[in-house]
PALO-782869 format. One record per residue (C-alpha): residue in one letter; x, y, z. Coordinates in pm, whole numbers. Example, Ala and Ser with C-alpha at 12.3 -4.5 7.8 and 13.67 -1.06 7.14 Angstrom:
2
PT, A, 1230, -450, 780
PT, S, 1367, -106, 714
***
This chain:
424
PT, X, 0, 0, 0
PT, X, 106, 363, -41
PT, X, 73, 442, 319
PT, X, 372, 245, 502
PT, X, 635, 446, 779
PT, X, 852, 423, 459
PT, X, 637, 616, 242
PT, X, 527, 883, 469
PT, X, 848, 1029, 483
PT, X, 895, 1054, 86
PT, X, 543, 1213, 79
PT, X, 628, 1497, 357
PT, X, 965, 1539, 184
PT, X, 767, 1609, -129
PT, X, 561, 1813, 19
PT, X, 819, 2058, 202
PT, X, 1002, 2044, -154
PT, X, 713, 2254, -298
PT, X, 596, 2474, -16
PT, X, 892, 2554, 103
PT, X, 1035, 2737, -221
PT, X, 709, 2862, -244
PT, X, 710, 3041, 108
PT, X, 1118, 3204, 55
PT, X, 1009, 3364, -308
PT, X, 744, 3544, -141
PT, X, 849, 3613, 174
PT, X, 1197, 3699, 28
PT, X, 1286, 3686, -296
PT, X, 928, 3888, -457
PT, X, 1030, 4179, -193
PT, X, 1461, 4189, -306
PT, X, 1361, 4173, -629
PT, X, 1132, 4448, -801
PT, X, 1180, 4338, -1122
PT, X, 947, 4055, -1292
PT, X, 1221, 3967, -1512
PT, X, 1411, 3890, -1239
PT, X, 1107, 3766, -1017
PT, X, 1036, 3528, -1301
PT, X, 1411, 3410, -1346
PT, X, 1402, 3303, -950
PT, X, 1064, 3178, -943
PT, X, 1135, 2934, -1286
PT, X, 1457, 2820, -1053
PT, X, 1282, 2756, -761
PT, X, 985, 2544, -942
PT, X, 1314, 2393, -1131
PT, X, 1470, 2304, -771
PT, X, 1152, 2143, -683
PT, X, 1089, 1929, -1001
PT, X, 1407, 1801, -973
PT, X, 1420, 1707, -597
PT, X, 1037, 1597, -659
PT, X, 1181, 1338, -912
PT, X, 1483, 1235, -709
PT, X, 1294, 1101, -415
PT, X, 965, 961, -510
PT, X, 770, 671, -433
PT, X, 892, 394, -640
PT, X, 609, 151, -783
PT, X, 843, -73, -987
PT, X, 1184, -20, -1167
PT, X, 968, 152, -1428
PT, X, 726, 370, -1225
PT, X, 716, 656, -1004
PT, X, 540, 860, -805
PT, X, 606, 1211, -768
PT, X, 428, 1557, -705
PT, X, 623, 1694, -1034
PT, X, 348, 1860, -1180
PT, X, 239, 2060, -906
PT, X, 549, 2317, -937
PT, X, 469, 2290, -1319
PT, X, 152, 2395, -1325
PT, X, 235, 2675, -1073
PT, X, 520, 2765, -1286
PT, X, 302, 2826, -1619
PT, X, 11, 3016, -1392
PT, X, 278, 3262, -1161
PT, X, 564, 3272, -1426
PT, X, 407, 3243, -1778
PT, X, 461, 3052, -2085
PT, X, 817, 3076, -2147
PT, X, 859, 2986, -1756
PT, X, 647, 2677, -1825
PT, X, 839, 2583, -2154
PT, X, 1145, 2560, -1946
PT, X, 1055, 2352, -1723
PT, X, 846, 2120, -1908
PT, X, 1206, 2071, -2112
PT, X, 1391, 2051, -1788
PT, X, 1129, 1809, -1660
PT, X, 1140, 1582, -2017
PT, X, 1499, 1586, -2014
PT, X, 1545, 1493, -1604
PT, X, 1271, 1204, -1662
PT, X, 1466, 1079, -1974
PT, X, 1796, 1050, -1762
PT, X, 1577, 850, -1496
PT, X, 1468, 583, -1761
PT, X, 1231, 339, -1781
PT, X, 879, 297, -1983
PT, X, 749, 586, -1767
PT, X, 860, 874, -1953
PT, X, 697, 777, -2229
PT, X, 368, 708, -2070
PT, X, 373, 951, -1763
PT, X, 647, 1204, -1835
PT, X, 640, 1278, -2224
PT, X, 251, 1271, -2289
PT, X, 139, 1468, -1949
PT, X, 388, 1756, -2028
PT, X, 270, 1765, -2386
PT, X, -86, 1783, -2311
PT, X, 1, 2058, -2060
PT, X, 197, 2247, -2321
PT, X, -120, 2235, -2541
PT, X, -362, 2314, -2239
PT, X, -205, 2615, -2153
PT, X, -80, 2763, -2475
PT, X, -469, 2816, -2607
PT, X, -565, 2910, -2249
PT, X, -291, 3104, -2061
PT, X, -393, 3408, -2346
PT, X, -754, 3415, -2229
PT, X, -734, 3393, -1852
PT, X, -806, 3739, -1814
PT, X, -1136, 3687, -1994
PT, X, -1251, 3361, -1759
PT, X, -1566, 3393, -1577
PT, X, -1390, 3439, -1179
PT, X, -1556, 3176, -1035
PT, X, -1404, 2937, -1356
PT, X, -1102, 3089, -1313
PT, X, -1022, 2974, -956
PT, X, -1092, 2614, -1026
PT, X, -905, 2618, -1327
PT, X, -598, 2487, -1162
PT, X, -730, 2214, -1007
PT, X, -925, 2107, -1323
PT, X, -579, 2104, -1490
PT, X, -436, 1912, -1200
PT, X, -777, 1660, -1234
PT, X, -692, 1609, -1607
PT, X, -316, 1554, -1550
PT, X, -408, 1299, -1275
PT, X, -657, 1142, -1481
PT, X, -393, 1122, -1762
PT, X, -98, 1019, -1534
PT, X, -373, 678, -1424
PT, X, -456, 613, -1795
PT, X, -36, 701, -1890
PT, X, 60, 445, -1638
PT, X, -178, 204, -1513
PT, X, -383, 175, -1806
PT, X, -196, 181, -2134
PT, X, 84, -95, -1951
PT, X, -150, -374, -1996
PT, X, -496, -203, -2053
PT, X, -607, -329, -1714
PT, X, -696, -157, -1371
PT, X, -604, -342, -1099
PT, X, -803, -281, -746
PT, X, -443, -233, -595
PT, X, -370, 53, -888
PT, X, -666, 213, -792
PT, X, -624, 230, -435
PT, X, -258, 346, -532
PT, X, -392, 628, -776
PT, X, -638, 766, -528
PT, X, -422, 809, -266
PT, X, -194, 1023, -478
PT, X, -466, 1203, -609
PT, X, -578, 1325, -229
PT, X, -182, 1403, -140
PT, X, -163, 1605, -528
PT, X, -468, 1792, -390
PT, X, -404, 1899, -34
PT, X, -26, 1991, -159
PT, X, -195, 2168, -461
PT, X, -431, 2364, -212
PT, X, -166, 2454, 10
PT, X, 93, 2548, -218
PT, X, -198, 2793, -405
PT, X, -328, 2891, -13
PT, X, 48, 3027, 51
PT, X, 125, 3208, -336
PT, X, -221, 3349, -349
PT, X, -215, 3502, 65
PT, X, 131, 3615, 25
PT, X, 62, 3766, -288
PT, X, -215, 3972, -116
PT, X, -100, 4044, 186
PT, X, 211, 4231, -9
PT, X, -72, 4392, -237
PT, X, -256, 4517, 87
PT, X, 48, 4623, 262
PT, X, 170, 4822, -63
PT, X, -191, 4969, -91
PT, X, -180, 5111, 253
PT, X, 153, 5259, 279
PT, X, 47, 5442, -60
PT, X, -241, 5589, 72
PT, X, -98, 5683, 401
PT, X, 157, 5897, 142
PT, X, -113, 6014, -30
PT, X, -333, 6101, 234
PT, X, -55, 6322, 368
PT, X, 20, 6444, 46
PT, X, -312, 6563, -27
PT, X, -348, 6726, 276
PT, X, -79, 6898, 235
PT, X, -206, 7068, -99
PT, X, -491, 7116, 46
PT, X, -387, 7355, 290
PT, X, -197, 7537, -12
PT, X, -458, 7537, -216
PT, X, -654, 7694, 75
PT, X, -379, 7947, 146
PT, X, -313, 8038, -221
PT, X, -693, 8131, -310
PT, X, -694, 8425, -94
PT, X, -442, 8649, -217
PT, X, -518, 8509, -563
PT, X, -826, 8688, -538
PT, X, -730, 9012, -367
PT, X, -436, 9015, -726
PT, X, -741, 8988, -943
PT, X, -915, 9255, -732
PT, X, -646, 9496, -738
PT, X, -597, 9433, -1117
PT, X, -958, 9516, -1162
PT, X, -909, 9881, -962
PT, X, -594, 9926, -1212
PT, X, -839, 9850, -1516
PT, X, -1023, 10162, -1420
PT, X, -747, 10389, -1453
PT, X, -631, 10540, -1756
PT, X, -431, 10310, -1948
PT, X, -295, 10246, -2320
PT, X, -446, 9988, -2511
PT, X, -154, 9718, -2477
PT, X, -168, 9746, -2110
PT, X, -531, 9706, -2087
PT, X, -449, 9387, -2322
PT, X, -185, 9236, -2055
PT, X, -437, 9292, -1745
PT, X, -716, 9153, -1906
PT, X, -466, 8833, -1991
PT, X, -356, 8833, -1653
PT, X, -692, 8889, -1542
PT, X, -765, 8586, -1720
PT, X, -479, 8378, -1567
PT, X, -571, 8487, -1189
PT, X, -902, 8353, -1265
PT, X, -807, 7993, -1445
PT, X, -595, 7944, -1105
PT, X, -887, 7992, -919
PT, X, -1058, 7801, -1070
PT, X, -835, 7516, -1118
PT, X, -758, 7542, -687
PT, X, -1146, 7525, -676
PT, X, -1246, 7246, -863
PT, X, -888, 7071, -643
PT, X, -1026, 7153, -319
PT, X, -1403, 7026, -446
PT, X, -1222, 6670, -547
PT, X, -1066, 6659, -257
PT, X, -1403, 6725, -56
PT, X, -1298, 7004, 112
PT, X, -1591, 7260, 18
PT, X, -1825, 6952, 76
PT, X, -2184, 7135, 271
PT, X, -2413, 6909, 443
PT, X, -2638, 6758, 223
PT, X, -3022, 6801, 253
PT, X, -3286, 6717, 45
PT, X, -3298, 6833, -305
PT, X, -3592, 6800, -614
PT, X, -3370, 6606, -878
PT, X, -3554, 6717, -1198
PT, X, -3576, 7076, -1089
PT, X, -3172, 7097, -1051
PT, X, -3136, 6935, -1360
PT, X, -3425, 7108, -1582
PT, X, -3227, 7416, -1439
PT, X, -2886, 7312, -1610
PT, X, -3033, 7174, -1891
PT, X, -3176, 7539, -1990
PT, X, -2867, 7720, -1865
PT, X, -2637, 7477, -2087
PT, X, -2904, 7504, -2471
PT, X, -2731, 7855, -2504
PT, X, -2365, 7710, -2446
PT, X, -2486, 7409, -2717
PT, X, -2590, 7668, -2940
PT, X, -2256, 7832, -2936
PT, X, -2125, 7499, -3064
PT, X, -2381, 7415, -3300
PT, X, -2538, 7086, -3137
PT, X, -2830, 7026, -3047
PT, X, -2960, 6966, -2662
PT, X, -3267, 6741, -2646
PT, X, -3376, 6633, -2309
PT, X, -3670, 6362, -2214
PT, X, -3801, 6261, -1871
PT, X, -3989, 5961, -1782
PT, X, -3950, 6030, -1408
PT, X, -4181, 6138, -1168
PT, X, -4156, 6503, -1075
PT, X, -4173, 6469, -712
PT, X, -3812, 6255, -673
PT, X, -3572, 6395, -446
PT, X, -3221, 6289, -365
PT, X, -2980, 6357, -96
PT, X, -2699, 6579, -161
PT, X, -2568, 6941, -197
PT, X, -2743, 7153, -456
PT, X, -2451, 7361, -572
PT, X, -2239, 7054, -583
PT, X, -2493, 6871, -750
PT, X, -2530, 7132, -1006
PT, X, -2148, 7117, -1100
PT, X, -2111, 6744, -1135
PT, X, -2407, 6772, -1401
PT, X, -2247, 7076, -1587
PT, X, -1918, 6910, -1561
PT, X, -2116, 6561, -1739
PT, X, -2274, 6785, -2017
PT, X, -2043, 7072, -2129
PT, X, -1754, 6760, -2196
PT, X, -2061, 6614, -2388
PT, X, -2127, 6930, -2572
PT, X, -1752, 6987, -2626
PT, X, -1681, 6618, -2783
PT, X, -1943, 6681, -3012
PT, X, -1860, 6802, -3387
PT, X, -2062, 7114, -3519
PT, X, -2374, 6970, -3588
PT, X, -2351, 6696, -3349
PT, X, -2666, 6562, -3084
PT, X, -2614, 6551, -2718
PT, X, -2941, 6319, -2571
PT, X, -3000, 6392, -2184
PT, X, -3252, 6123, -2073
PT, X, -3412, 6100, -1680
PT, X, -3515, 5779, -1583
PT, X, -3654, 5648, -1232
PT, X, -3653, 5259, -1101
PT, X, -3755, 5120, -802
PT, X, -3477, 5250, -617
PT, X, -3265, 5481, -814
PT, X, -3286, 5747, -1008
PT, X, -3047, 5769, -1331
PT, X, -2954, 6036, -1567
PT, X, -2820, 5905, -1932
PT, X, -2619, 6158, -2139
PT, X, -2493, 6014, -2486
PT, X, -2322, 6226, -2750
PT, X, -2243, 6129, -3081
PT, X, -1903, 6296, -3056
PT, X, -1501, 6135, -3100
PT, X, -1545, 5884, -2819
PT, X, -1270, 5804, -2531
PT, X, -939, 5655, -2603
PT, X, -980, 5260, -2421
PT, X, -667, 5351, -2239
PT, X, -808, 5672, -2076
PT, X, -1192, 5522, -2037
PT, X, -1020, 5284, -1750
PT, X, -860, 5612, -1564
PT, X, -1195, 5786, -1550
PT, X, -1272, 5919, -1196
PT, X, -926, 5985, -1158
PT, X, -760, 6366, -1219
PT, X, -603, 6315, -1557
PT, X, -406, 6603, -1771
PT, X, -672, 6777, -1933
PT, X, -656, 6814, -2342
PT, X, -875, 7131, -2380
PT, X, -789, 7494, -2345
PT, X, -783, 7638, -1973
PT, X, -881, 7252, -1879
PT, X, -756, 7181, -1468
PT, X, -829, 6777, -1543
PT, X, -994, 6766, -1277
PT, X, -1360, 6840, -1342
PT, X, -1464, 6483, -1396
PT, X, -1310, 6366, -1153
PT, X, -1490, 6637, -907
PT, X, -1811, 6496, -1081
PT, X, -1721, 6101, -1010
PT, X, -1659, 6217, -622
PT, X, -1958, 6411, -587
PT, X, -2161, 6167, -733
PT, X, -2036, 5880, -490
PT, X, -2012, 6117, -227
PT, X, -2407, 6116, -280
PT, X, -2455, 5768, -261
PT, X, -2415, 5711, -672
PT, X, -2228, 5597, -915
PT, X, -2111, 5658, -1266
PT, X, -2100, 5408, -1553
PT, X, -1956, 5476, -1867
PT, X, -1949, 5316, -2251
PT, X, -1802, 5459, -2533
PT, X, -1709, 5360, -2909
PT, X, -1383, 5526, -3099
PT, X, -1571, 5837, -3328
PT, X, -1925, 5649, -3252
PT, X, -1978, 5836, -2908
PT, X, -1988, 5827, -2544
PT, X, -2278, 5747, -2291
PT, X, -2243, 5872, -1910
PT, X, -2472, 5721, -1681
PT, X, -2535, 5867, -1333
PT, X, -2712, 5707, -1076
PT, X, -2815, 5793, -771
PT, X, -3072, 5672, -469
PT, X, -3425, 5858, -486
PT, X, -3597, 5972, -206
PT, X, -3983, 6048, -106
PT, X, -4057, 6410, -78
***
């Protein structure tokens, strides 16, 4: 039987071989190292080591047979380290079995590292696309098949017979394969996100300070910002030529983009948050909507706005605040859109929520910046701060929403903005 004093060492030796490399890359080696070239290069060694030692001391069935937990650091290797990382080791594997001998590198060792190959060279390039709860039994359902394999490789395909003793022997390796399997996962996949946590909260401690910090010169700055563009205004009145009234009307200008820009910083941030009361929805936005046809006019498209909510929905939140997250959502609108162009402002109500749509049929958003939205990106317009949708994506959570967003490359782009309705 597999289960003897003599075997149990083997199996714990086995077992340490894989956890234990496991445990010093990342512990030690994944903190040393920033690099993933690097990380990769120790990780593929450190499988390697295992393999090797996994194949040295196994449990012997005959002269021709052994059992070994071999496949466990290769299939780690191909999920942690990639392709290449796999390659190599299935070759270092093919070549270390071939030195051992015997009919079980053809049956065992040859065709389970070739059907691995295969397996994960058509599905290592779509794992980012797996449905999550696929995607974390998708190791073990490659393990399964290898084990499956390994019986029919070795116990099968020798004289196309099971034997109740094979079985017995098979399922027993099976259960050890697993619990190793689990564990060695258990420690990569904790480590892994204990590092991630760790590296999260030491950047927004930073942050936090650093914002802060900003914000109290931001604060500072706005003051005598504002007494410069008041003083330039009492020059203005004075007699001047008509080049210096040209240079304090640019600097006018200037004074008031800073402004502006500390403004809509200090509004991200949530420092000119008010308390939020109730508020009638459609009446704040009805209100924008009319303020922002003239501003549509200016750039020849056309505003059309339908409701299908009730008039009497209210939502929690700041008015004034409220007001600039849905200018903010329309004037980019307006601005994406060619002369010409249709911006469609749509209020709907569910059971719940309360959602405004606004689609334009403008240039779209770049797929690289339509994953950074909410954040403050460089602006690309004239006198842009970068931060006004980003202001709009804090208010709106800061209200209880949210904001979804689709757009196609010169088809358009649709903001949606939801947020919970209350009874008036």
């Amino acid at each position: 039987m597999i289960i003897v004093p003599s075997y149990i060492g083997l199996w714990l030796l086995q077992i340490f071989c894989i956890l234990f490399p496991m445990l010093l890359f990342q512990s030690y080696f994944r903190k040393k190292f920033g690099q993933i070239k690097v990380q990769k290069t120790i990780f593929s060694v450190l499988c390697g080591i295992s393999i090797i030692i996994c194949m040295t001391f196994p449990v012997s069935i005959s002269k021709d047979y052994i059992l070994d937990f071999r496949f466990i650091p290769l299939i780690m290797a191909f999920l942690f380290g990639g392709y290449r990382v796999g390659l190599f080791l299935s070759i270092l594997l093919m070549s270390y079995r071939f030195m051992i001998g015997g009919m079980g590198f053809y049956l065992g060792g040859l065709w389970m590292t070739v059907l691995l190959l295969v397996a994960f060279h058509y599905t290592i390039p779509r794992s980012g696309k797996m449905n999550p709860k696929f995607e974390k039994s998708y190791p073990y359902l490659l393990l399964t098949i290898s084990l499956v394999f390994f019986a029919l490789g070795t116990q099968f395909l020798d004289d196309y017979s099971f034997s109740q003793q094979e079985f017995v022997l098979w399922l027993w390796f099976s259960i050890f394969n697993f619990i190793t399997f689990w564990m060695a996962l258990f420690f990569q996949n904790s480590m892994r996100e204990m590092e991630d946590m760790t590296t999260k909260v030491i950047q927004f401690e930073k942050n936090h300070t650093i914002n802060h910090m900003l914000v109290y010169i931001s604060q500072q700055m706005i003051s005598p910002l504002k007494s410069a563009e008041g003083f330039l205004n009492m020059v203005q009145e004075e007699p001047v030529s008509s080049s210096q009234s040209y240079h304090l009307l640019q600097t006018k200008n200037e004074l008031k983009q800073a402004v502006r820009c500390l403004d809509h910083y200090l509004t991200f941030m949530g420092e000119k948050w008010e308390e939020q009361g109730d508020l009638s929805f459609i009446t704040e936005l009805e209100q924008v909507v009319e303020l922002m046809k003239s501003y549509a006019d200016m750039h020849q498209v056309d505003l059309i706005y339908t409701s299908t909510a009730d008039d009497q929905i209210a939502i929690k939140g700041d008015p004034s605040l409220l007001r600039f997250a849905l200018l903010n959502i329309i004037k980019n609108a307006i601005e994406a859109c060619s002369p010409n162009g249709r911006v469609n402002i749509c209020l709907h109500e569910m059971l719940k929520e309360v959602y405004i749509i606004v689609e334009d049929n403008g240039s779209g958003i770049p797929a690289k910046i339509l994953n950074q939205l909410g954040q403050p990106l460089p602006s690309g317009k004239v006198n842009g701060t970068g931060l006004g949708l980003a202001s709009t994506y804090k208010i709106t959570e800061s209200m209880g929403g949210r904001v979804e967003v689709e757009s196609t490359p010169n088809e358009g782009t649709t903001f949606s903005l939801y947020f919970p309705k209350w009874a008036i």
